[in-house]
MILUMKE-644704 format. One record per residue (C-alpha): x, y, z; residue number from 1; residue in one letter. Coordinates in steps of 0.05 Angstrom, whole numbers, plus 5000, padded with zeros to 4 digits. Layout:
REM MILUMKE-644704
X,Y,Z,NUM,a
...
***
This chain:
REM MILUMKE-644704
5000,5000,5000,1,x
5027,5068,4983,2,x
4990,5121,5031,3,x
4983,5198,5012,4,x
4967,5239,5072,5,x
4942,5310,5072,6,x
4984,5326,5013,7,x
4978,5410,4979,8,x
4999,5438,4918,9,x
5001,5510,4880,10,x
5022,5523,4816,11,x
5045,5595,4811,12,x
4973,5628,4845,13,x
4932,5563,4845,14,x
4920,5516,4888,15,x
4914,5443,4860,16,x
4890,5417,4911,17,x
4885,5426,4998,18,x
4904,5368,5046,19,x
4884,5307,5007,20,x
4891,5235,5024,21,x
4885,5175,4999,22,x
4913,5107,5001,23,x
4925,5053,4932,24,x
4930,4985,4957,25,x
4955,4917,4911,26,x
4914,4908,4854,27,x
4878,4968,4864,28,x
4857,4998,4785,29,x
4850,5075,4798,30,x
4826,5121,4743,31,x
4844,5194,4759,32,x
4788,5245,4732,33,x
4784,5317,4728,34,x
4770,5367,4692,35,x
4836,5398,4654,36,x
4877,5441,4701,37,x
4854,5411,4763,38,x
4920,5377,4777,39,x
4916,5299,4753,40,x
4986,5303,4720,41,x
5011,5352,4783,42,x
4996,5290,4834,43,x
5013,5238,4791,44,x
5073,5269,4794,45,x
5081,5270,4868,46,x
5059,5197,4872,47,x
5107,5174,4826,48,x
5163,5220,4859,49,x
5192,5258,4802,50,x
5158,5317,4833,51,x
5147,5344,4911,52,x
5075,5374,4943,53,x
5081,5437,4978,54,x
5064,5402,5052,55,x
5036,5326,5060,56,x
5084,5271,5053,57,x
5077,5205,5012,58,x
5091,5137,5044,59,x
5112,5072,5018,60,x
5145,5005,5043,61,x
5211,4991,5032,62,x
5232,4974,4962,63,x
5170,4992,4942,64,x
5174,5002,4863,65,x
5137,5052,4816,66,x
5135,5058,4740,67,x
5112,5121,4719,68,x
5095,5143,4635,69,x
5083,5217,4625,70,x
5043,5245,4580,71,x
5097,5286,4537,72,x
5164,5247,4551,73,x
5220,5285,4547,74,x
5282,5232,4525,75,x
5353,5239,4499,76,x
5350,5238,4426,77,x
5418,5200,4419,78,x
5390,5133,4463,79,x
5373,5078,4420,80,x
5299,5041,4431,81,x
5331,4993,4466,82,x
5376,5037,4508,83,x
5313,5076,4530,84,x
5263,5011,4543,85,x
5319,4976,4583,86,x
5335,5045,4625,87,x
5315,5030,4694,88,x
5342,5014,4763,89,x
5310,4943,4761,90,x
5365,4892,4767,91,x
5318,4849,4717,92,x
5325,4911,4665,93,x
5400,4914,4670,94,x
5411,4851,4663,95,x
5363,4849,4603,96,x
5396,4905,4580,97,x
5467,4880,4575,98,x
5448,4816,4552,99,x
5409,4841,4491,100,x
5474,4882,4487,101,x
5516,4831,4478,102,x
5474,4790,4433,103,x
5481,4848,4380,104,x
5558,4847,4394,105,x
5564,4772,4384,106,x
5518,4792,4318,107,x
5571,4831,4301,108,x
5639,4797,4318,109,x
5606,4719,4321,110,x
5680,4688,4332,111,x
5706,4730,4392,112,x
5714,4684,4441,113,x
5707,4738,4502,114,x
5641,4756,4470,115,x
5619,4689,4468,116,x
5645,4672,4546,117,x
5610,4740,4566,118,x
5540,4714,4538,119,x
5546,4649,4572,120,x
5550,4682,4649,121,x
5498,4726,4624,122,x
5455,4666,4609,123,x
5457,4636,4672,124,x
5441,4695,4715,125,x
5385,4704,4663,126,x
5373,4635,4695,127,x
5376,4664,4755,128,x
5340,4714,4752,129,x
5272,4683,4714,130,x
5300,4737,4648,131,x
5280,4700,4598,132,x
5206,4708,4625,133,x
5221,4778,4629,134,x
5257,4783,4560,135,x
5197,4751,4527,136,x
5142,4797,4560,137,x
5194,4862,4540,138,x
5191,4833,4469,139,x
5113,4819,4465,140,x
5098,4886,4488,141,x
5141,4932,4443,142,x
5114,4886,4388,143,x
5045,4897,4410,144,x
5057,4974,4410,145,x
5088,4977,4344,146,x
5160,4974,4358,147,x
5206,4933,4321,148,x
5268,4966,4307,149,x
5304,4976,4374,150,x
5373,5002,4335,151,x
5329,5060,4316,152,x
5349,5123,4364,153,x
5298,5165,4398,154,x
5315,5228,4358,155,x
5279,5196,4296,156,x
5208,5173,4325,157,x
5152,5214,4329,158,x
5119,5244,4382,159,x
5065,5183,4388,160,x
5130,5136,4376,161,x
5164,5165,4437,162,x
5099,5160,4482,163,x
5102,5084,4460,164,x
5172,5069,4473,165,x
5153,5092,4547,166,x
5097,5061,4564,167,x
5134,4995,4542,168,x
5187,5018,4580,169,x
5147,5024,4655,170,x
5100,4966,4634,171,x
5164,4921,4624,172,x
5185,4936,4700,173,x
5124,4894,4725,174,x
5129,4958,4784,175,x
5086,4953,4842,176,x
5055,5009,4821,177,x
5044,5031,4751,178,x
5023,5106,4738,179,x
5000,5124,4662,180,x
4983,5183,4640,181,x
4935,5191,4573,182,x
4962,5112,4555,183,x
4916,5106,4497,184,x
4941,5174,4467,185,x
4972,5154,4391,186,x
4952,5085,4402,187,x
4909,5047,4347,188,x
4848,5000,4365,189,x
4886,4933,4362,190,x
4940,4971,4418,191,x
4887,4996,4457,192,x
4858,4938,4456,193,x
4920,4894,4478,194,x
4932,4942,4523,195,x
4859,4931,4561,196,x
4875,4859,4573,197,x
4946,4866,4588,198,x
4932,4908,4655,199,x
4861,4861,4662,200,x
4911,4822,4683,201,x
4964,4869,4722,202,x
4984,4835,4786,203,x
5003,4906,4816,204,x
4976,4974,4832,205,x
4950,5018,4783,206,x
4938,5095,4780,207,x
4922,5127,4708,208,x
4891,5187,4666,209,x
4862,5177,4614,210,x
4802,5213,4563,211,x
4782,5139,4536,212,x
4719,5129,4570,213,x
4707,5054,4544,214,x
4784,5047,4570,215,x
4772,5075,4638,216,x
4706,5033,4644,217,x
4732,4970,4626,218,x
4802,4976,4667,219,x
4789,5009,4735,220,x
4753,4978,4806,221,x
4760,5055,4837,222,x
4759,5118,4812,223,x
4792,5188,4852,224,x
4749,5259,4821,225,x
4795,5316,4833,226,x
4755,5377,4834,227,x
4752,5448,4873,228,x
4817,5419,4906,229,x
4792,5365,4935,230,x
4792,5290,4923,231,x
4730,5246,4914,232,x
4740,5173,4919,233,x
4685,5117,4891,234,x
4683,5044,4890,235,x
4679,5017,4820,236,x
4696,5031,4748,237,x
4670,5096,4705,238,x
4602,5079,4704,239,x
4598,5069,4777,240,x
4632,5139,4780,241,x
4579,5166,4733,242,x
4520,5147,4788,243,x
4551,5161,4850,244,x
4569,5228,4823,245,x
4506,5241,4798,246,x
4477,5228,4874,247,x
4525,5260,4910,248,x
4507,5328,4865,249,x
4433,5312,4885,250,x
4450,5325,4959,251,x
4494,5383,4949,252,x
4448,5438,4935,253,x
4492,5493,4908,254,x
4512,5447,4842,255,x
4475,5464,4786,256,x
4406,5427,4758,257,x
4447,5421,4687,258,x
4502,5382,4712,259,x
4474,5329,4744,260,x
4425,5319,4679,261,x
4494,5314,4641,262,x
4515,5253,4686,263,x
4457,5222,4685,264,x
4455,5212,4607,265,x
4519,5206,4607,266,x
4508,5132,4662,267,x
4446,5111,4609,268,x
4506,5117,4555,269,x
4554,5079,4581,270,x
4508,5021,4621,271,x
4478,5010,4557,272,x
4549,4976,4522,273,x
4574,4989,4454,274,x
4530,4928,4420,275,x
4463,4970,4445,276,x
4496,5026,4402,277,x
4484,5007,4331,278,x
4453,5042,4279,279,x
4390,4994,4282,280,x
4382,5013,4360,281,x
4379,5086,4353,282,x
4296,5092,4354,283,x
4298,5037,4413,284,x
4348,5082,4450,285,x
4308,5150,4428,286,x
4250,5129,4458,287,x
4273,5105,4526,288,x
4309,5170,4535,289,x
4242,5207,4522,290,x
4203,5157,4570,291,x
4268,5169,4621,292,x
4253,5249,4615,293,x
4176,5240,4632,294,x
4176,5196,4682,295,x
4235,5220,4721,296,x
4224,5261,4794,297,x
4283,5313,4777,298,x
4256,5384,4743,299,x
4296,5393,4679,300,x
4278,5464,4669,301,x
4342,5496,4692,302,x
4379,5464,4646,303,x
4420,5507,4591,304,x
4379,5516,4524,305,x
4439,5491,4473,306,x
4388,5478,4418,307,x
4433,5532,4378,308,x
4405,5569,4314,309,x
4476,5573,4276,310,x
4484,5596,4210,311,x
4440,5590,4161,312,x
4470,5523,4118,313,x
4444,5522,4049,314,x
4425,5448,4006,315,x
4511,5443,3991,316,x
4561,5428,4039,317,x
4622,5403,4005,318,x
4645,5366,3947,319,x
4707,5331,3924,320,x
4709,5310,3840,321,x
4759,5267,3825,322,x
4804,5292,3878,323,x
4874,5262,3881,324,x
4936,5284,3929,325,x
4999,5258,3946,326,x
5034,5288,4015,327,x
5106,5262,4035,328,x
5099,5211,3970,329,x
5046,5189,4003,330,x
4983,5182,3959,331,x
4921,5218,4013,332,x
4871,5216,3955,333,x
4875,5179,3886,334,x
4806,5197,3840,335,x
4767,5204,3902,336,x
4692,5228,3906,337,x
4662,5253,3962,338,x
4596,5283,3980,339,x
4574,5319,4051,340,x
4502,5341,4059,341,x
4464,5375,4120,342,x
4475,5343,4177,343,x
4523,5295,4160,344,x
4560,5264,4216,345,x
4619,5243,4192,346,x
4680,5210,4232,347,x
4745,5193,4198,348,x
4781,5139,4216,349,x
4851,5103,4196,350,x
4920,5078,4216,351,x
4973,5138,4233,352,x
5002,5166,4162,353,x
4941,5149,4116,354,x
4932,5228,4116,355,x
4863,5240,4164,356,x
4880,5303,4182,357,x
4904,5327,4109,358,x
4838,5291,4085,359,x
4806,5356,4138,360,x
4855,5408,4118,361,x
4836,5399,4048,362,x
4759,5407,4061,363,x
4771,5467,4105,364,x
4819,5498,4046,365,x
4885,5495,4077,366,x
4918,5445,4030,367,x
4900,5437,3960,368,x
4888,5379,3919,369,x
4944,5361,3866,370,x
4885,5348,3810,371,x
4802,5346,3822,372,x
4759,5401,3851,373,x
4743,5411,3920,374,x
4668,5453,3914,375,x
4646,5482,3982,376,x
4568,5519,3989,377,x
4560,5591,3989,378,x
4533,5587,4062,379,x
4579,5545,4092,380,x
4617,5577,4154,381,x
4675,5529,4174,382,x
4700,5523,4246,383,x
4762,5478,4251,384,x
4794,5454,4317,385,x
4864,5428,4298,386,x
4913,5394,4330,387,x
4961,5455,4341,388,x
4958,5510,4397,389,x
4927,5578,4373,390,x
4972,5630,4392,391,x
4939,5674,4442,392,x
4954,5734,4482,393,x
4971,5707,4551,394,x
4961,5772,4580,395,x
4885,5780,4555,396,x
4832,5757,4610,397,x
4790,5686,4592,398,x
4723,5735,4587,399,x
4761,5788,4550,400,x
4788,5726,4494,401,x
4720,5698,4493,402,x
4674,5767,4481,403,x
4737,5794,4421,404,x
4686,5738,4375,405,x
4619,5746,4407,406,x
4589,5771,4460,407,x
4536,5717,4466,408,x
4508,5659,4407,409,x
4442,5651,4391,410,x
4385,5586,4398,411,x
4338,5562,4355,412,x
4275,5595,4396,413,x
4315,5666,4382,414,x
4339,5670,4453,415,x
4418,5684,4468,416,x
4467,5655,4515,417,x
4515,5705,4537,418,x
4597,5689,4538,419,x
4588,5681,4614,420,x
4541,5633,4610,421,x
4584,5593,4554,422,x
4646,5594,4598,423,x
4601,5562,4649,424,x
4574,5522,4604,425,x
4647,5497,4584,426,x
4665,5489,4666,427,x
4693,5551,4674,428,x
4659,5580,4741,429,x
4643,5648,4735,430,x
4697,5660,4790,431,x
4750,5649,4746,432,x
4723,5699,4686,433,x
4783,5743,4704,434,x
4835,5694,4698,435,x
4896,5713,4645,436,x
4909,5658,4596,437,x
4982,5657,4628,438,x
4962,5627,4687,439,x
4912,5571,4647,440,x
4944,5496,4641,441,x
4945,5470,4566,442,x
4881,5432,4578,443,x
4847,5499,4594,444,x
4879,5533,4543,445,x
4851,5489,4482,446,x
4780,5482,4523,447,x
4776,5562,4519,448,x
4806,5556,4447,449,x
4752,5501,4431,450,x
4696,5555,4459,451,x
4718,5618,4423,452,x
4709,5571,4353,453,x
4635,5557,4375,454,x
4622,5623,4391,455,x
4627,5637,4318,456,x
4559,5603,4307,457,x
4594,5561,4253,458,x
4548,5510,4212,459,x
4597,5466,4196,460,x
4651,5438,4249,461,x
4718,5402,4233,462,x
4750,5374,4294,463,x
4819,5348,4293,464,x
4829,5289,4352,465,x
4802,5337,4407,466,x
4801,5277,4454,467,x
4877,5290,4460,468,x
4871,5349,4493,469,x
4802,5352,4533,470,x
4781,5322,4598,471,x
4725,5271,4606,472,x
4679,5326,4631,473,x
4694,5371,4580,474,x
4684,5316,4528,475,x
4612,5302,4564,476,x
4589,5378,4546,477,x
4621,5370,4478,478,x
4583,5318,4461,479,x
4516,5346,4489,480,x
4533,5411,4450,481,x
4544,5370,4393,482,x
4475,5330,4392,483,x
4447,5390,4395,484,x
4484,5421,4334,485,x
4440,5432,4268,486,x
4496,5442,4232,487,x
4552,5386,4206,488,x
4603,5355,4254,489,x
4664,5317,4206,490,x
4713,5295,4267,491,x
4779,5256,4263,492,x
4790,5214,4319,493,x
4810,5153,4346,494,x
4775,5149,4407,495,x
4716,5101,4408,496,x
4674,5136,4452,497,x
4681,5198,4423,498,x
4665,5176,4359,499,x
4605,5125,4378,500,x
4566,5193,4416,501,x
4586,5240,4356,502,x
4595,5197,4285,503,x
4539,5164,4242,504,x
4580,5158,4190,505,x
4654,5126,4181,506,x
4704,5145,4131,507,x
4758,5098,4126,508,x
4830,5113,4107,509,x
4867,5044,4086,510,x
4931,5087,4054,511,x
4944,5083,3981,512,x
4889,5126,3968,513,x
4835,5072,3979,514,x
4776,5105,4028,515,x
4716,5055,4048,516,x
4656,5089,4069,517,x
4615,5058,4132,518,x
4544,5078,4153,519,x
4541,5061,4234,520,x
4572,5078,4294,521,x
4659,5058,4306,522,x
4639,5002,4357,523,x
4589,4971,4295,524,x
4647,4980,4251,525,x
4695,4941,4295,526,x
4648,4888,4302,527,x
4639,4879,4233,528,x
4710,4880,4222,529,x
4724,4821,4264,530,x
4660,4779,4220,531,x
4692,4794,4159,532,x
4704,4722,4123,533,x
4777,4685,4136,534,x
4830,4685,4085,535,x
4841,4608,4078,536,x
4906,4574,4048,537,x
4907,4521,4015,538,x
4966,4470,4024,539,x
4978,4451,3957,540,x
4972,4513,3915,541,x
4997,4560,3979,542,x
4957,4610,3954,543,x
4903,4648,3987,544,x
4832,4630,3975,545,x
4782,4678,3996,546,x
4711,4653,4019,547,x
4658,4657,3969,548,x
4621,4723,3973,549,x
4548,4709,3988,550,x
4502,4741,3927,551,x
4480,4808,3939,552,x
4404,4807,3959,553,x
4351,4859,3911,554,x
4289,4877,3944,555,x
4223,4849,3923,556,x
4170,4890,3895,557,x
4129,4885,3962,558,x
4206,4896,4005,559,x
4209,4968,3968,560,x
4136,4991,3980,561,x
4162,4970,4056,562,x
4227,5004,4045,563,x
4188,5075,4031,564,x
4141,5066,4083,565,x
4174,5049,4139,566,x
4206,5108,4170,567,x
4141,5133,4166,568,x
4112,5084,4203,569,x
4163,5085,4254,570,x
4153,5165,4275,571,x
4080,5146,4279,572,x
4090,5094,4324,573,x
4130,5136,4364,574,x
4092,5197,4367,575,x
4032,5148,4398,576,x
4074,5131,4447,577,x
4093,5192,4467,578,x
4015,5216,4470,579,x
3995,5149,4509,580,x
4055,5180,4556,581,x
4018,5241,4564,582,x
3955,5206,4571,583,x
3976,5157,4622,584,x
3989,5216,4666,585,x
3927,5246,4665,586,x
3891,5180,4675,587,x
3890,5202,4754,588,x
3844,5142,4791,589,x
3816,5120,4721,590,x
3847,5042,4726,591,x
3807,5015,4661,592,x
3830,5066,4622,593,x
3892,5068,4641,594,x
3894,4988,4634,595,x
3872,5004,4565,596,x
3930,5059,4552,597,x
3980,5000,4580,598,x
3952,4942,4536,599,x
3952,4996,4481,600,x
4031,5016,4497,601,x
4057,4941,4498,602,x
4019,4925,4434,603,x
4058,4992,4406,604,x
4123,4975,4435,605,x
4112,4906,4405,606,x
4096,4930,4333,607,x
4160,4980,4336,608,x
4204,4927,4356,609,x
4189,4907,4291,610,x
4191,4958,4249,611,x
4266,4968,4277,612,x
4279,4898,4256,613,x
4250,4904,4193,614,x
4290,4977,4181,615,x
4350,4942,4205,616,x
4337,4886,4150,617,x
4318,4924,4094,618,x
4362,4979,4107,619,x
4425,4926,4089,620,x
4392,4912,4030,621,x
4386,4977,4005,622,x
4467,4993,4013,623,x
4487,4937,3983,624,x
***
């Protein structure tokens, strides 16, 4: 058990956080949340001990070893992978160290005898010392994260390459505690993925940040809440966070009605698993989270009206003709057509260096194609949230930043919502209006940046990975801002939460060129991806054999009058249902008709089952 006891810290004229405690016993899972600027990488810091709180003291028992990966590593560029993986006090890691060392010698020189003696002793305290257990795991994890060449030096990986080579590094140690923070940042799905059952089955401690919400839910037994400078701690993973958060702002009268609304769809998201989240389920989950809203106790009224008006977005969006680009000698686009309409929501998706983002700058006009045309509508008003820092005036205060675009935006009942509001909106208390940029943390910095763009009332909004840089809370009110939106939302990502809350449609980047289109949600994707049909080989040929395709299905006669009925008859259903709803509730003492309303509801909810299965059915039909 490591024990933290009434630990402080201030950075520059903030205080982090006042007296907290806390203890992390073996096999505990932590997930640190907070919203950006509230100190999670500050006490990480001090847990791990590469950094010291103002008063408090951290405890540990002898020997007691902790692995710590940072969020923006800062390494020498002249280590090799293998220097850097292999740096640590262990004795395990040094002795790994020189023996892979020598191996690459004896590579080198294979008939030096001293060489040869040298790996010999190494191999039996590699005996001794269970190494080759150890050497094994090392290898299997920098494969699993994409690292292969361990010659390589530091000074020629990328940013995401670096973060890798560290998080291999600390998970090698086997520590007794292991402290991430933002693990899944530059990681693909099949990492991620890995990485979920590798610490499912972490013998040791485990204390981590992290903005992947499916990641957090699926890895952690307790979660810590840093906010207003103190520590909350709950039993349980994030959606055992999600409801004991959302009571605990119940009994504290002086948090407002919109937040706890927030966390409560935010618990009926996540309890409801990825699988409930398919394109076929959406009417299902619709209507239960209009039945949810009437029957529930808690007043909604104080809520925030986001239901914005935006600019006015004529019948064209954008269009690509016959668009082809090459960045790097890399071919982005090769005779590619593409067409977005109102209210598209569009999430693009791909392995690092197919060109996602340059796919975005090119519809926002930053990069232009080599060849094709790129046709954008006359009333199309781009907002673009990119992966680099805006350069703002430090000295300027967060209300003074906010009102230079607007001094309040506009909803769709011609009301307004004044910058103040916003800022709240965005968790910015109105206490901290004053605040100079200077004294913001980067989190803040790109949540206020992320702001001043919607203040613009844009009707189309480009968003470049904003999971990297923004909280779980603040993600939470994007999203809810976002589902509110009229406009269109085109968002790269790789975060699967993110993208199953935001994206109905999928645009996928295989390189070369080659982009698959997917209509569905990223979790329906994945799924998919993991039915497609085997490759088989055969063994005398040795050549690959693909199943046979099954035939593409046509609709009958009778399956197309279906086909152009059905939504139809779907929104009626629904619409009864809602007006039984509001029937039910004036029924009063009435029990036959209100037995009637009920037998009347279940035959409905019957009928609508399916029509969604029917929809689902025919709806597969039609794309193929």
């Amino acid at each position: 058990m490591i024990s933290i006891d009434n630990v402080t810290k201030t950075y520059g004229e903030k205080e982090l956080f006042n007296e907290i405690s806390f203890t992390i016993s073996a096999k505990e899972r932590v997930g640190l949340i907070g919203v950006n600027g509230t100190g999670k990488s500050s006490l990480l810091k001090i847990v791990a001990g590469v950094d010291f709180p103002d008063s408090g003291e951290v405890t540990a028992p002898k020997d007691y070893r902790i692995a710590y990966s940072e969020q923006n590593p800062d390494l020498n560029p002249e280590l090799t992978i293998l220097d850097q993986v292999f740096a640590g006090e262990a004795p395990v890691l040094k002795l790994l160290k020189e023996y892979e060392e020598t191996l690459l010698e004896l590579n080198r020189v294979p008939d030096d005898t001293k060489i040869q003696e040298k790996l010999f002793d190494l191999q039996k305290k590699m005996d001794a010392l269970d190494g080759w257990d150890a050497s094994t795991n090392a290898k299997t994890i920098l494969n699993k994260l994409g690292i292969e060449e361990y010659e390589k030096k530091i000074g020629e990986l990328s940013g995401g390459q670096k973060k890798r080579v560290v998080l291999a590094q600390v998970l090698i140690q086997s520590p007794d505690l292991l402290i991430l923070d933002e693990p899944t940042n530059h990681l693909d799905f099949e990492s991620v993925k890995w990485l979920e059952d590798y610490l499912s089955r972490y013998t040791g401690a485990l204390l981590l940040v992290t903005h992947d919400r499916y990641f957090l839910d699926r890895v952690t037994n307790r979660v810590f809440e840093l906010e207003g400078g103190k520590l909350y701690s709950y039993k349980g993973n994030y959606a055992d966070f999600l409801e004991a958060k959302a009571i605990r702002e119940e009994n504290e009268a002086a948090t407002l009605e919109k937040q706890k609304n927030l966390f409560r769809r935010e618990l009926e998201w996540i309890r409801r698993g990825a699988k409930a989240r398919t394109t076929k389920q959406k009417a299902r989950i619709q209507r239960f989270e209009k039945l949810d809203e009437n029957l529930s106790s808690v007043k909604t009224t104080e809520k925030l009206d986001l239901s914005l008006s935006g600019s006015r977005l004529g019948k064209q969006v954008f269009e690509l003709k016959d668009a082809t680009k090459t960045y790097d000698s890399k071919v982005i686009l090769k005779s590619y057509d593409l067409l977005v309409k109102p209210h598209d929501r569009i999430g693009i998706i791909g392995k690092n260096g197919t060109g996602k983002s340059t796919l975005l700058n090119i519809l926002a006009g930053n990069i232009p194609l080599d060849s094709g045309e790129r046709i954008i509508g006359q009333t199309v008003k781009v907002a673009f949230y990119t992966q680099e820092n805006e350069d703002m005036d430090l000295s300027k205060r967060m209300i003074e930043y906010i009102k230079e675009t607007a001094q309040a935006i506009h909803t769709s009942d011609g009301k307004t919502i004044s910058a103040t509001q916003m800022l709240e909106r965005f968790l910015f208390p109105s206490y901290t209006h004053g605040t100079p940029i200077r004294k913001l943390s980067g989190g803040e910095r790109r949540r206020l940046y992320l702001l001043k763009l919607l203040m613009t009332e844009p009707n189309v909004l480009l968003l470049d990975e904003p999971t990297n840089d923004l909280d779980t809370q603040t993600l939470t009110v994007l999203e809810d801002y976002l589902e509110e939106f009229p406009g269109v939302v085109i968002t790269v990502s790789h975060d699967r939460y993110f993208l199953d809350k935001v994206a109905e449609q999928l645009l996928v980047l295989e390189g070369n060129g080659v982009i698959e289109s997917y209509y569905g949600n990223y979790s329906e994707f994945l799924e998919k991806q993991v039915e497609k049909p085997v490759v088989r080989v055969s063994a005398s040929a040795e050549k690959p054999v693909e199943e046979e395709k099954p035939k593409k299905k046509r609709m009958s006669y009778k399956e197309k009058l279906e086909w152009e009925s059905i939504d139809s008859d779907i929104e009626h259903a629904e619409k009864r249902l809602e007006e039984i709803a509001v029937e039910m509730g004036k029924t009063g003492s009435d029990f036959e008709k209100a037995q009637a309303l009920m037998e009347e509801e279940n035959s409905l909810n019957e009928k609508l089952e399916y029509l969604i299965e029917r929809w689902s059915y025919l709806s597969e039909i039609a794309e193929n």
